[in-house]
N, C-alpha and C positions, 0 to 999 in steps of 0.2 A: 784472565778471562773466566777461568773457573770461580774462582772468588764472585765475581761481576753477577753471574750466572746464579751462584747458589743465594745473593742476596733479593735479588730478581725473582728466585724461585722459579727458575724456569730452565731446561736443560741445556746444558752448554752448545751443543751442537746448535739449537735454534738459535743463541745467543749469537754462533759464527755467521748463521745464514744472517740474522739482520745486518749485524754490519759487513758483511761483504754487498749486500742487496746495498746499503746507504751506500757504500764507496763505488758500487758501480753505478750509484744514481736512479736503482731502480725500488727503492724501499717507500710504499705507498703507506700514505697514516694511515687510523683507524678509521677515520672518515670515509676513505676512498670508495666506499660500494655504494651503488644508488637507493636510493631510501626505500623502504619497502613501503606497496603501494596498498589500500584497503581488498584492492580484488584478490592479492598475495597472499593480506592476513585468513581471508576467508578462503581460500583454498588449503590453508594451513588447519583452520579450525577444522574445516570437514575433513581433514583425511584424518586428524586426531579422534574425530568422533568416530571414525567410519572402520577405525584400525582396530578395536575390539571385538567388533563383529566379523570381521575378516578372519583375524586369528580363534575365534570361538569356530566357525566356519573351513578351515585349515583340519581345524582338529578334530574333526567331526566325518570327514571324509578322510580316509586313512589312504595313505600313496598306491599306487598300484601293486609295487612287489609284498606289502603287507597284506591285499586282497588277494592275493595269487598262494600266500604261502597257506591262508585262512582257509582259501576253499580248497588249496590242497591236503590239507588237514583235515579238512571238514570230509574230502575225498577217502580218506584211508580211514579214517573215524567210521564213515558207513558201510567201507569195503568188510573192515573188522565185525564189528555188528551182523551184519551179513552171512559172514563165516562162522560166526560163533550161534547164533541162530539155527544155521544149519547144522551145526555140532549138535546143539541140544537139540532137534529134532531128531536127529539120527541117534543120539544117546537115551533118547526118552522112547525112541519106536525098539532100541535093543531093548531096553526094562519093558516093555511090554510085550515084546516075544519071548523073552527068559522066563514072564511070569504067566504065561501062557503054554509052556515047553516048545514054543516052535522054533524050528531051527535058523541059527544066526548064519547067515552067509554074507560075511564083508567084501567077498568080490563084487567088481562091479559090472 
C-alpha cells in the first residue's frame, strides 16, 4: 500500500480511505459534484475582488484590546507630561526665589 501511495504521490492514509470508501461502495468519481453554475462563478469573482479591500480595511482598524492598550498609553504619556510640567514649574519658581533671596519653603 505504501509503495501504491508514494507512486500516486499522494499520502498513504488517503490512499486506505479510498479503497475502504470503494469496498464499502461508497467512493464517488471525480465527477460526482454538480457543475458549477455562472451565478456561482460570479459570486466567486466578487468576493476575489472584494477580499482586498476587506483585508486593507481589517488593518486599518486595529481590534479593541490594541485601542485600549493605545489610549492607555496615551493615558500615562499625558499623566507623565503633567507631572513633569509641574516639576519644572516648581523648579523654575525655586531658581527664581534663590535668585531673588526669597525664602524657599517646600512645605505644603
Amino acid at each position: 500500500m505504501a509503495a501504491a501511495a508514494h507512486s500516486l504521490r499522494v499520502v498513504e492514509q488517503a490512499l486506505c480511505n479510498w479503497v475502504n470508501a470503494h469496498r464499502a461502495g461508497t467512493l464517488k468519481g471525480a465527477g460526482s459534484k454538480p457543475p458549477v453554475t455562472a451565478e456561482k462563478m460570479e459570486i466567486s469573482r466578487l468576493r476575489a475582488e472584494l477580499a482586498p479591500m476587506v483585508r486593507a480595511t481589517t488593518k486599518a482598524i486595529p481590534p479593541a484590546s490594541i485601542l485600549r492598550t493605545v489610549f492607555s498609553a496615551a493615558a500615562r504619556r499625558l499623566a507623565f507630561c503633567n507631572i513633569l510640567r509641574e516639576f519644572m514649574h516648581e523648579h523654575q519658581e525655586l531658581q527664581r526665589r534663590e535668585l531673588t533671596g526669597q525664602e524657599c519653603n517646600l512645605a505644603p
